[in-house]
C-alpha positions in Angstrom: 92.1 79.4 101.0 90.2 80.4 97.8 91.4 83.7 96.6 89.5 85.8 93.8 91.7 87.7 92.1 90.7 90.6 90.0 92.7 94.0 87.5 91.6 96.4 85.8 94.2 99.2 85.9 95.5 98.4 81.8 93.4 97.4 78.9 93.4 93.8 80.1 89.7 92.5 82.2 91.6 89.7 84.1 90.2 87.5 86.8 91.4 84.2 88.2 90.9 82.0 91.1 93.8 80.8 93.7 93.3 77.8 96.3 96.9 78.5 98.4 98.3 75.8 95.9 98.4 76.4 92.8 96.2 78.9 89.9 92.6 76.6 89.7 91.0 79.1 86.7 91.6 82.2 84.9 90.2 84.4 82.6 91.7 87.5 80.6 90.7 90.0 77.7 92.0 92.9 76.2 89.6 95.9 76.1 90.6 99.4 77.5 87.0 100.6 76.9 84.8 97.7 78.4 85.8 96.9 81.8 82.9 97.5 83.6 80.9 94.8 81.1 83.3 92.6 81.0 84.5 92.3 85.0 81.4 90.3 86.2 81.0 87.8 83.6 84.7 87.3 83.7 84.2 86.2 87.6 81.2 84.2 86.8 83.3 82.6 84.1 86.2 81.2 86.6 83.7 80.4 89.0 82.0 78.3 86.8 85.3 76.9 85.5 86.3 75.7 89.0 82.7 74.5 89.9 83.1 76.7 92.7 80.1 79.1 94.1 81.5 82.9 94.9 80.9 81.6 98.5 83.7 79.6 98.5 85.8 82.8 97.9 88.0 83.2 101.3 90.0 86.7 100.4 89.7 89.1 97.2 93.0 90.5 95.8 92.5 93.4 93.2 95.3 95.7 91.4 95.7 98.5 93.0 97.4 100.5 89.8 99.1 102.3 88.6 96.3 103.4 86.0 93.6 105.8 84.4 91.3 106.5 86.7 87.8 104.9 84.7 89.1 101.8 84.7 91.0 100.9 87.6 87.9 102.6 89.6 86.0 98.8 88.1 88.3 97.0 89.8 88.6 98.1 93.0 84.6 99.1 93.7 83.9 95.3 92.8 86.4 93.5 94.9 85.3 96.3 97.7 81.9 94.9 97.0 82.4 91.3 97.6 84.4 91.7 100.6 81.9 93.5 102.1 79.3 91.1 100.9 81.6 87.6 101.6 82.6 89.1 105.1 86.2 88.5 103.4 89.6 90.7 103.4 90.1 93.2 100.3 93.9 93.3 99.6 95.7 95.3 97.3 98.5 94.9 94.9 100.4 97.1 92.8 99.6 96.1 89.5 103.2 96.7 88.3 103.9 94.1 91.3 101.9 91.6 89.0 103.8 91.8 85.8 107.2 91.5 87.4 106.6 88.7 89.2 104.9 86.9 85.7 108.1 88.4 83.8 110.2 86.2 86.3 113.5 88.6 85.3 116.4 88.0 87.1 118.7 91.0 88.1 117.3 94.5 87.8 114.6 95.5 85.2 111.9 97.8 85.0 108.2 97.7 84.3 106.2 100.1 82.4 102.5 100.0 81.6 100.9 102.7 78.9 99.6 105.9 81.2 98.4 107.4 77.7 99.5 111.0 77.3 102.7 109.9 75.9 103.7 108.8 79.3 104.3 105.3 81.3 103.4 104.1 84.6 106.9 102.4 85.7 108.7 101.3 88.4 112.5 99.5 88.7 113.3 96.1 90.2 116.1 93.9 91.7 113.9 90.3 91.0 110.7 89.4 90.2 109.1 89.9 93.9 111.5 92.9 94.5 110.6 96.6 93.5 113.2 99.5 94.7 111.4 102.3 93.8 108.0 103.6 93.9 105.8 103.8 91.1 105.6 107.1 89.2 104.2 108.4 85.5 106.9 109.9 83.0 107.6 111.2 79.9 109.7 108.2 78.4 112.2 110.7 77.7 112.7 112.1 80.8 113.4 108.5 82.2 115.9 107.5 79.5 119.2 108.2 81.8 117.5 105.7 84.6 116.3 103.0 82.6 119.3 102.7 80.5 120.6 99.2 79.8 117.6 98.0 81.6 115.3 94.9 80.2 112.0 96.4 80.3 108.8 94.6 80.8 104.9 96.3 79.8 103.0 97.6 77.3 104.6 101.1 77.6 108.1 99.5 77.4 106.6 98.3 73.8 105.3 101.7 72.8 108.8 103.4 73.3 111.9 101.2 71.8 114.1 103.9 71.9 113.9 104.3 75.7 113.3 100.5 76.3 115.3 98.6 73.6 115.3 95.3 75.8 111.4 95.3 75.8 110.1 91.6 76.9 106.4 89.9 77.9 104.1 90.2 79.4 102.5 93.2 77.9 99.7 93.1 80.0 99.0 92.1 84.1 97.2 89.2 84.5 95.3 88.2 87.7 96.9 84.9 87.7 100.0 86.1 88.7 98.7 88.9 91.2 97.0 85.7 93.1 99.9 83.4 93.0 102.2 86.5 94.2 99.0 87.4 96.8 99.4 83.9 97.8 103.1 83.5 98.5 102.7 86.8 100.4 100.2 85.7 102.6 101.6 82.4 103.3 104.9 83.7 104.6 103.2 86.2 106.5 103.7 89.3 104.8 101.2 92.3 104.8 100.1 93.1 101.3 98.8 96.9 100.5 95.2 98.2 101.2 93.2 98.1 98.0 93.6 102.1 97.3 93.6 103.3 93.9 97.3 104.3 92.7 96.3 107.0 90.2 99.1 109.0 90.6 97.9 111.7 88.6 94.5 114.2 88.9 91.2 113.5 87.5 91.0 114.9 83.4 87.6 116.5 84.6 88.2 119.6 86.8 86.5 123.0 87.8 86.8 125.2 85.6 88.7 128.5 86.7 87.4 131.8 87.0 83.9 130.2 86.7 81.0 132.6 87.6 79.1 131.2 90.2 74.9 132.3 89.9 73.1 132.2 93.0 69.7 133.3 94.0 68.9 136.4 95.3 
């Protein structure tokens, strides 16, 4: 097994590479407005690292989201590329997934990521490989009540101490976890998630209303 593992649903360009053992090369940078330069190089990076060719590369894993929609597009267009170029599997993970299981919290805890807009991407958990409810975007107030007494693990949980006092790392996901958690997955079995985009909100860019429409005569 050599998994390529690859998220761009936050401001983090993360890669890494995942033999069914153990994490054999990573790669991560912080930069919400260059994902699409930085993914490649990134891949050829940890490729080179390992002294691996991308033909070696058995299965792509790629965060699904939460996230804006220019970025996390990156993400999932390229692993849908080499899949269909390798002849490998595409799976999918919830990026939220990621940093719980690399925040290793024991007992229940929640994750939020930044959704911009004054609003988080979250989701609560019972352990590290154990979310109990589905992913949704909020207001940090409206989600006070839930998330009370709660550690809280993300960037957004960073943005908003007052709803997420307990706020602890990672701030970011990184692909190194996503492939170790892809990994476990598969090895026991379990089906992991088709690589579609979590978005969970619509598009900025919509038609306009009450447009008028100009046609030929």
């Amino acid at each position: 097994m050599l998994l390529l593992a690859l998220d761009t649903a936050t401001p983090a360009v993360t890669v890494a590479l995942h033999d069914g053992t153990s994490v054999v090369a990573s790669s991560s940078q912080v930069d919400a407005r260059r994902h699409g330069e930085l993914l490649l190089p990134a891949v050829d990076r940890v490729l080179t690292e390992a002294g691996l060719g991308l033909d070696a590369v058995t299965g792509v894993v790629v965060g699904v989201g939460p996230g804006p929609y220019t970025g996390l597009r990156v993400g999932l267009m390229t692993a849908d590329t080499f899949g269909l170029a390798l002849g490998v599997p595409v799976h999918g993970l919830c990026t939220l997934d990621g940093l719980a299981y690399a925040a290793g919290v024991e007992g229940p805890f929640v994750v939020a990521t930044d959704a911009r807009r004054k609003e988080v991407y979250w989701a609560r958990y019972s352990g590290p490989r154990s979310r109990v409810s589905e992913p949704a975007v909020d207001r940090p107030a409206e989600i006070a009540e839930a998330v009370a007494g709660l550690p809280a693990v993300g960037a957004g949980a960073l943005l908003y101490p007052d709803t997420f006092p307990d706020a602890r790392p990672p701030e970011h996901v990184s692909a190194a976890a996503l492939a170790s958690l892809a990994a476990e997955k598969l090895a026991a079995g379990e089906e992991l998630e088709p690589p579609r985009p979590l978005y969970l909100r619509r598009p900025d860019a919509q038609v306009p209303k009450n447009y008028k429409v100009v046609t030929p005569k």
